[in-house]
N, CA and C of each residue as an Amber inpcrd file, in Angstrom:
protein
   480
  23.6210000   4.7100000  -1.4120000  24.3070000   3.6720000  -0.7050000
  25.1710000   4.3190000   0.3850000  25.0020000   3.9440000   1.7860000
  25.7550000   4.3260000   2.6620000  27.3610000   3.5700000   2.5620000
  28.2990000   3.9430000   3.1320000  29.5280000   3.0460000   3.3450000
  30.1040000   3.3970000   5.1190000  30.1080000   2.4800000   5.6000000
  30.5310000   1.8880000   7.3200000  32.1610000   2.0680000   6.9090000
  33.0380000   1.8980000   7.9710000  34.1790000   1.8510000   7.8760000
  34.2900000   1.1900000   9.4660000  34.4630000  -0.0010000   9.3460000
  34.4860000  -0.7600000  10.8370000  35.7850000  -1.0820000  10.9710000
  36.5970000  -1.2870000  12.2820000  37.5860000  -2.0750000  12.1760000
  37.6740000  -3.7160000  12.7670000  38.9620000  -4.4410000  12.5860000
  38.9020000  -5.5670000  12.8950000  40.4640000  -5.4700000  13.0850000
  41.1070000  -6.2330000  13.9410000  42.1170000  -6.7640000  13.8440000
  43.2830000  -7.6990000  12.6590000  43.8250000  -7.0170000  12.0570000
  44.5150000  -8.1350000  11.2120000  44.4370000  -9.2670000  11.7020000
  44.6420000 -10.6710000  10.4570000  44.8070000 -12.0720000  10.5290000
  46.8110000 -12.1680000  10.9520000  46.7290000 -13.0680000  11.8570000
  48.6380000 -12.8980000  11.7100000  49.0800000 -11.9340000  12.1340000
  49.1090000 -10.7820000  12.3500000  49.9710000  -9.1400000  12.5550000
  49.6660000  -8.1050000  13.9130000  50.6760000  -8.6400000  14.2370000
  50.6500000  -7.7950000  15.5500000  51.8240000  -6.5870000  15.8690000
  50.4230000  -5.6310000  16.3310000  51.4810000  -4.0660000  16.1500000
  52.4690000  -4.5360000  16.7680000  53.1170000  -3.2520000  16.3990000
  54.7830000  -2.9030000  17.0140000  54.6340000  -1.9620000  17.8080000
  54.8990000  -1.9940000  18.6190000  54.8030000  -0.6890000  19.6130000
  55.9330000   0.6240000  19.3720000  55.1750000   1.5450000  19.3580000
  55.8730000   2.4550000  19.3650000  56.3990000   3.4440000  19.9500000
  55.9750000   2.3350000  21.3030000  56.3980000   3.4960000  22.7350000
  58.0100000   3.6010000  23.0040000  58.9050000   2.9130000  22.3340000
  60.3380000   3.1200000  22.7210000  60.7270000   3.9050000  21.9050000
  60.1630000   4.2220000  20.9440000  60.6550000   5.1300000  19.9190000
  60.2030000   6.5220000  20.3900000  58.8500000   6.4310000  21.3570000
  58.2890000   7.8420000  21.1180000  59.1930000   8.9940000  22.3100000
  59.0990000   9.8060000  22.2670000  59.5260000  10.9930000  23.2320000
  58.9760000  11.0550000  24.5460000  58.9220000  11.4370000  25.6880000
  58.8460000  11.8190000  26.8900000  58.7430000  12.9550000  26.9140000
  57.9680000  13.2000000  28.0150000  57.7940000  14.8520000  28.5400000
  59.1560000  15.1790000  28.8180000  59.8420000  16.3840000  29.1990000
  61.2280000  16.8100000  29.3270000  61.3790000  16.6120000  30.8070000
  60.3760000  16.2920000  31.8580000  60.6050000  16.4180000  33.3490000
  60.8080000  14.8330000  33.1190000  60.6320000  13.9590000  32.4870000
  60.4810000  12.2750000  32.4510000  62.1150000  11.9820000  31.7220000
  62.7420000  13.0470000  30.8330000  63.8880000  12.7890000  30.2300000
  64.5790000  12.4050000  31.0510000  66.1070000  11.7640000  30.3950000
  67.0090000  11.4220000  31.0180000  68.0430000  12.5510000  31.4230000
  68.7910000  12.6590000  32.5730000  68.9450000  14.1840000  33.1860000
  70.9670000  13.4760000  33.4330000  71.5720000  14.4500000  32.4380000
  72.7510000  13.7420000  32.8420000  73.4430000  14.1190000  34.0330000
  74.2030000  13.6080000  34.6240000  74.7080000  14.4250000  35.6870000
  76.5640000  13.8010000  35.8610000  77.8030000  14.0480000  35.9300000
  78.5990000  13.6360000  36.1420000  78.8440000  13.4370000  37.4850000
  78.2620000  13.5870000  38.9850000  78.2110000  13.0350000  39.9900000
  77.0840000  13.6230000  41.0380000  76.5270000  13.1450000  42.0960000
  75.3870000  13.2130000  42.5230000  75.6240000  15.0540000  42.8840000
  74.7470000  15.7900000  42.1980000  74.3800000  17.0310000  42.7360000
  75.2200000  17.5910000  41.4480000  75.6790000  17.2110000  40.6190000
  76.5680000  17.7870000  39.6710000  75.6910000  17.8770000  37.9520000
  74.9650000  17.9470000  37.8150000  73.9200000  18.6440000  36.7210000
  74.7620000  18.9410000  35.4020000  74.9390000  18.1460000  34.1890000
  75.9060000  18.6870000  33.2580000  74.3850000  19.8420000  32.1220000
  73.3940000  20.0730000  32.5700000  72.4700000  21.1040000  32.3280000
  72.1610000  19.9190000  30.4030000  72.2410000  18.9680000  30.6530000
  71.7460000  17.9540000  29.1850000  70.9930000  17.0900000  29.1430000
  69.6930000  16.8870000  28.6850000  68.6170000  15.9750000  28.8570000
  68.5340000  15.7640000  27.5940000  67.7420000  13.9310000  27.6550000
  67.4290000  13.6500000  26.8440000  65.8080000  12.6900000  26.3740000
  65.2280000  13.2940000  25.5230000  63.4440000  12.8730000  26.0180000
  63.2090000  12.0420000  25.1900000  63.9630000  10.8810000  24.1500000
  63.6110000  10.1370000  23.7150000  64.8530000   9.3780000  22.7530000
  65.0110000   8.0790000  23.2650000  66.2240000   7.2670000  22.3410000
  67.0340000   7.6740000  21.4920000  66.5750000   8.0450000  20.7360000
  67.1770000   8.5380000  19.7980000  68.0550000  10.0960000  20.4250000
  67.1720000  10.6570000  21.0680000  68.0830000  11.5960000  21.2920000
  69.0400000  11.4660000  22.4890000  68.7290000  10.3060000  23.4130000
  69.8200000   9.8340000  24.3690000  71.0420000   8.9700000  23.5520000
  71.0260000   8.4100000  22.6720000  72.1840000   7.9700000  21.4630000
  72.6900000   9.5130000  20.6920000  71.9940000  10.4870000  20.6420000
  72.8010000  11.9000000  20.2200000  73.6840000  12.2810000  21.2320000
  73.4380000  12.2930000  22.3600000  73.5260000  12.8210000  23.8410000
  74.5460000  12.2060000  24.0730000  75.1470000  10.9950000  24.1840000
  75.5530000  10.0740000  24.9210000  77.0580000  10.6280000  23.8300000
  77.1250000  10.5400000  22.5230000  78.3320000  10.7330000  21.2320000
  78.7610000  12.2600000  22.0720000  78.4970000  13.4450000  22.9220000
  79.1570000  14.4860000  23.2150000  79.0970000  14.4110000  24.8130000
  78.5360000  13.3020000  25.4220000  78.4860000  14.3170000  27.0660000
  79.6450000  13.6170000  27.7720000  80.2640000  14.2490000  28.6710000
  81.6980000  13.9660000  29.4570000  81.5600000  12.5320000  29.7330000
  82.8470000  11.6230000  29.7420000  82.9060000  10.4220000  30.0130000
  82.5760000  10.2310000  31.2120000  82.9190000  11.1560000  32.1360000
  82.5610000  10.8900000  33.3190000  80.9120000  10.9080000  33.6330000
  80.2770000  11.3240000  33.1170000  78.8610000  11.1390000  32.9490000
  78.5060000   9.7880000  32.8430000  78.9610000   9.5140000  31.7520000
  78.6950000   7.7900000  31.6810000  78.7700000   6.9590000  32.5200000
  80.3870000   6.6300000  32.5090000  80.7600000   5.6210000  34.0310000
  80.1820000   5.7040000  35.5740000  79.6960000   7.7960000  35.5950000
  78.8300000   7.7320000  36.6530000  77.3120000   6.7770000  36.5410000
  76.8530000   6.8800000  35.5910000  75.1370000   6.4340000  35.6800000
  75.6720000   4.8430000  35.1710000  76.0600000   4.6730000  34.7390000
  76.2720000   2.9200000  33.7130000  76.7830000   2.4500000  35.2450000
  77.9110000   2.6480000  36.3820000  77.8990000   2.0580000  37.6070000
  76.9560000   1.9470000  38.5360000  75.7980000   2.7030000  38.3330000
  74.5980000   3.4470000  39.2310000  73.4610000   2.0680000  38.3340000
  73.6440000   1.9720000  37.0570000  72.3090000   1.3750000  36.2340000
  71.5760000   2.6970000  36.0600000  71.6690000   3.6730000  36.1640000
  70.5600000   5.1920000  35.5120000  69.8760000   4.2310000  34.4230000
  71.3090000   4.3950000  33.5320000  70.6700000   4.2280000  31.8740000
  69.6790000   3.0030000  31.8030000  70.0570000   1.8610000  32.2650000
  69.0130000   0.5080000  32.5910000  67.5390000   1.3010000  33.1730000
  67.7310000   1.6060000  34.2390000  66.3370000   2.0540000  35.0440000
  65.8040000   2.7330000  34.0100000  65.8370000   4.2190000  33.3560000
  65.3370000   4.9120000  32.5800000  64.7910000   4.1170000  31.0750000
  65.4130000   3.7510000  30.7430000  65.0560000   3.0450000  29.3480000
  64.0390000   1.9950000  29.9900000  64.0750000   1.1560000  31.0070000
  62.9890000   0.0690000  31.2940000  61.4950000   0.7190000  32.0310000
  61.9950000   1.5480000  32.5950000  60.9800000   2.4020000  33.3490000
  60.4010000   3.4880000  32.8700000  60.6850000   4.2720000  31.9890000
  60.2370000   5.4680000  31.6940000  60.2340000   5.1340000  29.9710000
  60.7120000   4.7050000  28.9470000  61.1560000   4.4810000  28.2240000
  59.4410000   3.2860000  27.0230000  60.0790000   2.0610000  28.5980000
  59.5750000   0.9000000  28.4950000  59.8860000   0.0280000  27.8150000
  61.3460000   0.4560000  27.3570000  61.9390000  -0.8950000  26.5170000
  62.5040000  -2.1410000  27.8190000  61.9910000  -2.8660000  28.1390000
  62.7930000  -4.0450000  28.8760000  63.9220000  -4.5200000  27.7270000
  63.9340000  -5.0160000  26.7740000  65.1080000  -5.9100000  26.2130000
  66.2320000  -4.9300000  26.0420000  65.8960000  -3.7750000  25.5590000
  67.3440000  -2.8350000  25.3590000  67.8420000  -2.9610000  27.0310000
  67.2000000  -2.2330000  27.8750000  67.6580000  -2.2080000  29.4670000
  68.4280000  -3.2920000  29.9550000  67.8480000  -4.8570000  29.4260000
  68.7180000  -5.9910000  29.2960000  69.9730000  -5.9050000  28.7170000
  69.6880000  -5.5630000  27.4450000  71.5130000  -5.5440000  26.6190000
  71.9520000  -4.8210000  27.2010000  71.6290000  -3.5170000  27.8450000
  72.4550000  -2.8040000  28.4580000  73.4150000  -3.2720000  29.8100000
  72.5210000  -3.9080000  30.0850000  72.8670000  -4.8480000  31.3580000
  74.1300000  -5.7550000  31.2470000  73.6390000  -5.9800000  30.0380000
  75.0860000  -7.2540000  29.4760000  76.2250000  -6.5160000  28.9760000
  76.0560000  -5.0580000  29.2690000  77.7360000  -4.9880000  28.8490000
  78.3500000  -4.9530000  29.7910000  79.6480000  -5.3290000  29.5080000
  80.4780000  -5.8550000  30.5580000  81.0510000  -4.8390000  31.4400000
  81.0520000  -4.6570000  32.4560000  82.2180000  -3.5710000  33.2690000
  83.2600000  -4.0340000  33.3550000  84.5800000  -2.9970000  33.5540000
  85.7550000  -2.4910000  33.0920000  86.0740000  -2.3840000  31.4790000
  85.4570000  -1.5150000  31.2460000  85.6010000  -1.2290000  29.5200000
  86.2000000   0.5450000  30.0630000  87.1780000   0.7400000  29.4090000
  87.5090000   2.4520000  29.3400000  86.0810000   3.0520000  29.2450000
  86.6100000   4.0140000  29.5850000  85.2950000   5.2810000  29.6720000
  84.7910000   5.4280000  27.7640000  85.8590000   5.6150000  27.1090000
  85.1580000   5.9080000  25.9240000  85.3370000   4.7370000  24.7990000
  85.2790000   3.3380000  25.7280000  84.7090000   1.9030000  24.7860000
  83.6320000   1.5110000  25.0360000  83.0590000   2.1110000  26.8570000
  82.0950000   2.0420000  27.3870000  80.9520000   2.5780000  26.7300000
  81.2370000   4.0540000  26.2530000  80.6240000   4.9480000  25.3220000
  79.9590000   4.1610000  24.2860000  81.1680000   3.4340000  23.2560000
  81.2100000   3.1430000  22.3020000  80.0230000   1.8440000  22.3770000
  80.4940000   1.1360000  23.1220000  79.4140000  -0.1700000  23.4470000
  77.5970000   0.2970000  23.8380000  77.8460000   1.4040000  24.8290000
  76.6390000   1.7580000  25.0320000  75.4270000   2.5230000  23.4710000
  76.0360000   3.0620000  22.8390000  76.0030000   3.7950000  21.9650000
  75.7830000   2.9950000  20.6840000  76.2460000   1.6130000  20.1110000
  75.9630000   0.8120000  19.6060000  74.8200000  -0.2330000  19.9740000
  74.9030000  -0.5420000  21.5120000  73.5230000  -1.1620000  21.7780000
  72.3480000   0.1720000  21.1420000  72.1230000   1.1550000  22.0510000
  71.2900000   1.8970000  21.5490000  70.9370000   1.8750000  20.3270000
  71.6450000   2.1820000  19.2650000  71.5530000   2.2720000  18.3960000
  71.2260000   1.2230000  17.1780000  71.6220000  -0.1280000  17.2090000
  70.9780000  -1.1620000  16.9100000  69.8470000  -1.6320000  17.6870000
  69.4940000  -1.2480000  18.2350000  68.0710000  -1.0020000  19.1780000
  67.0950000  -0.8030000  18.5420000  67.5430000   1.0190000  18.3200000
  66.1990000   1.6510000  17.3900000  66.2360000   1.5890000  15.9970000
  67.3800000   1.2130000  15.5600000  67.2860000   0.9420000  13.9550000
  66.4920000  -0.3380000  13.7890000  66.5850000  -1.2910000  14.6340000
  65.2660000  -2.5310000  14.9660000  64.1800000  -2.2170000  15.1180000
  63.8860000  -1.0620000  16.2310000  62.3800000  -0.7340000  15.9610000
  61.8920000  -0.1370000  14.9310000  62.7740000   0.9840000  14.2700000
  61.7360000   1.3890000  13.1000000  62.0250000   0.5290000  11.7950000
  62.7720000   0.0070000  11.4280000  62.3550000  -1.0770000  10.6610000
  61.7950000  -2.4630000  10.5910000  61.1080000  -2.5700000  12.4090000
  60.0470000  -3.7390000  12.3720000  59.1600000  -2.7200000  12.3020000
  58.8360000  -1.4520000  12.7690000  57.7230000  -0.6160000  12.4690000
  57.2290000  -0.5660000  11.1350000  58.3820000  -0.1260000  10.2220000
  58.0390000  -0.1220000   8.9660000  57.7340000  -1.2800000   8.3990000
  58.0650000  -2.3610000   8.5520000  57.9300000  -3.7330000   7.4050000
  56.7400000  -4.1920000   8.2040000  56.1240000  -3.5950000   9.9930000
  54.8290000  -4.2100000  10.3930000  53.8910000  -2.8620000   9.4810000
  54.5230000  -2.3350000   9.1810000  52.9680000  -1.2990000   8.2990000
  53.0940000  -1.9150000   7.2910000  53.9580000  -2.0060000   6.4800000
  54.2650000  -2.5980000   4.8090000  53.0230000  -3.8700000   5.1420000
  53.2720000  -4.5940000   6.1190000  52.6980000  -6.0410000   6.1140000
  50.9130000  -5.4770000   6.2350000  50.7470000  -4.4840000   6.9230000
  49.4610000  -4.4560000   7.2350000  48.6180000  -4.0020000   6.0440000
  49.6190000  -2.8710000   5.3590000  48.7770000  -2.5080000   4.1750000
  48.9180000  -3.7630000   2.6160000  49.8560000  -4.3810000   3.0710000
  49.8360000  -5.3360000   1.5250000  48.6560000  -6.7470000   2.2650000
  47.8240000  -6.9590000   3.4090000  46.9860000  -7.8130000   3.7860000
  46.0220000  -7.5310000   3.7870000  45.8440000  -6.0140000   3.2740000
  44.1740000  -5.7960000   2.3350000  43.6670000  -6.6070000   0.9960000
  42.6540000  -6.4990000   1.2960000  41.9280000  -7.5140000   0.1120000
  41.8450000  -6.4890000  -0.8230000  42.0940000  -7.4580000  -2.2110000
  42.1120000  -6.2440000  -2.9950000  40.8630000  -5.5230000  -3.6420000
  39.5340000  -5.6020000  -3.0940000  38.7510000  -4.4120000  -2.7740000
  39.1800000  -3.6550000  -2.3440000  40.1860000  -3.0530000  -2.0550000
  40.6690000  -2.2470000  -1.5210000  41.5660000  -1.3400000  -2.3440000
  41.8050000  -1.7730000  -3.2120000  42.2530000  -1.0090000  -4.5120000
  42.1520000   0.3220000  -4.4520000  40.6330000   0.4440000  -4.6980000
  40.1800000   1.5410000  -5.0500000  39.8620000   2.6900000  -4.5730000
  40.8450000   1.9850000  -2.8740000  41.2100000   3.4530000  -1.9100000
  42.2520000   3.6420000  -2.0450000  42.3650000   5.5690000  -1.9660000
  43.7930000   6.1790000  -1.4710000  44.4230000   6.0610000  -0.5890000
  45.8370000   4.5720000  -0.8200000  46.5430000   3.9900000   0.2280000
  46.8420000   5.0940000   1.3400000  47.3200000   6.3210000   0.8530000
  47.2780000   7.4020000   2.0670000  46.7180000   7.0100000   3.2440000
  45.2990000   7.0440000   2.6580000  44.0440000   6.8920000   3.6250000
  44.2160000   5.7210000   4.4000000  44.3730000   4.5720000   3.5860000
  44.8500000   3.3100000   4.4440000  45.3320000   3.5180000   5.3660000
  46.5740000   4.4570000   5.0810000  47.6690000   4.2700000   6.2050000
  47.1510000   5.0910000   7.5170000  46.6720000   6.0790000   7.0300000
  46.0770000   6.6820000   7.9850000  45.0770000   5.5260000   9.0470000
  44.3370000   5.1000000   8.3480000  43.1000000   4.5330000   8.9170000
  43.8750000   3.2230000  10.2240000  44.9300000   3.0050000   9.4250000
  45.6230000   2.3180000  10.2630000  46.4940000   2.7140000  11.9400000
  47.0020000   3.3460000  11.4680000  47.8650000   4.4530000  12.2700000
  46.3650000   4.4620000  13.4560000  45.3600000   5.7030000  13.0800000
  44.5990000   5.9470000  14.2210000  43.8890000   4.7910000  14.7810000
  43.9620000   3.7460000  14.4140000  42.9810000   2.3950000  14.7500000
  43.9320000   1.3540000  15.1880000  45.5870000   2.2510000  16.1840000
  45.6460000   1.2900000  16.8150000  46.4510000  -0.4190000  15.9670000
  47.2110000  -0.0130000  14.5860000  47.1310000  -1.1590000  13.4070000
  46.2590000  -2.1010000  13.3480000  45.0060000  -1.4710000  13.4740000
  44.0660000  -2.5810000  13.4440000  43.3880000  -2.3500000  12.1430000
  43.1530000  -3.1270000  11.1170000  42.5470000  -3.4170000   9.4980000
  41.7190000  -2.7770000   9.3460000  41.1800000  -1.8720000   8.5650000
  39.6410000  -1.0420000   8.6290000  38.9410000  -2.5700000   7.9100000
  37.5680000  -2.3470000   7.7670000  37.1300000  -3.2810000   7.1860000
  35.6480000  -2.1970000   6.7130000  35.7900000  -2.2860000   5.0250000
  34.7920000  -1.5780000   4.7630000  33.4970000  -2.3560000   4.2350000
  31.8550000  -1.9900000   5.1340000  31.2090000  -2.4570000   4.7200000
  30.1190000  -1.3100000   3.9730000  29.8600000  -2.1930000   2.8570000
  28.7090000  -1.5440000   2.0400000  26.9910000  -1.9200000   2.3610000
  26.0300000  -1.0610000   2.6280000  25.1030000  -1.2660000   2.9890000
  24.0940000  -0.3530000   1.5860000  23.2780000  -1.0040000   1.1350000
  21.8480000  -0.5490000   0.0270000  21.2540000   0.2750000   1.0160000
């Protein structure tokens, strides 16, 4: 007996993208600078590590790019989160340099704690919407099969 391994799209479940979470090349990072031509030599190539970045680099860094929109442009453009770039948008100016911090640093950060736990509860969902023929594979494998296919359902057919 041969066995196919085709895919199909889940019923209901649509990936999560995982492009705001993922990293950037280091020439695509975010490049801090405390005023034009002034280089604080600190990049950052992916969310998470621009929310590390942001908790040590000079205030004046901030208020420079947050008056400019840097941080908006980069996160919507290079990034590809539009809705964070939005909240970012909505914080208010005249906040001190280090409430500004504080605000920026909390958007971020309830940001990506949103994405990887819709990431995670959209995998949880994908692997508990196998039929349970499916038992009698090593969920590992599931997950795998998932992951490279795009979260799209394997669908295994048996052929005599």
């Amino acid at each position: 007996m041969v066995t196919k391994i085709r895919t199909k799209k889940p019923l209901g479940v649509k990936p999560i993208s995982k492009r705001s979470l993922r990293a950037v090349p280091f020439e695509s990072g975010f490049q801090f600078y405390t005023a034009i031509g002034n280089y604080t030599g600190i990049t950052a190539t992916s969310l998470n590590e621009f929310a590390a970045k942001l908790q040590t680099i000079p205030l004046e860094s901030i208020t420079f790019h947050f008056q400019r929109k840097d941080f908006q442009k980069w996160i919507e453009n290079t990034i590809e989160d539009t809705e964070l770039a939005e909240k970012m948008d909505g914080i208010k100016n005249g906040l001190s340099a280090e409430d500004l911090r504080k605000e920026i640093l909390s958007t971020v950060q309830t940001s990506t704690a949103w994405l990887r736990s819709s990431e995670e509860s959209s995998h949880r969902q994908r692997l508990s919407s196998f039929p349970t023929t499916y038992s009698a594979c090593d969920s590992s494998f599931l997950a795998l099969m998932i992951e490279k296919n795009d979260g799209q359902q394997p669908e295994i057919v048996k052929k005599p």
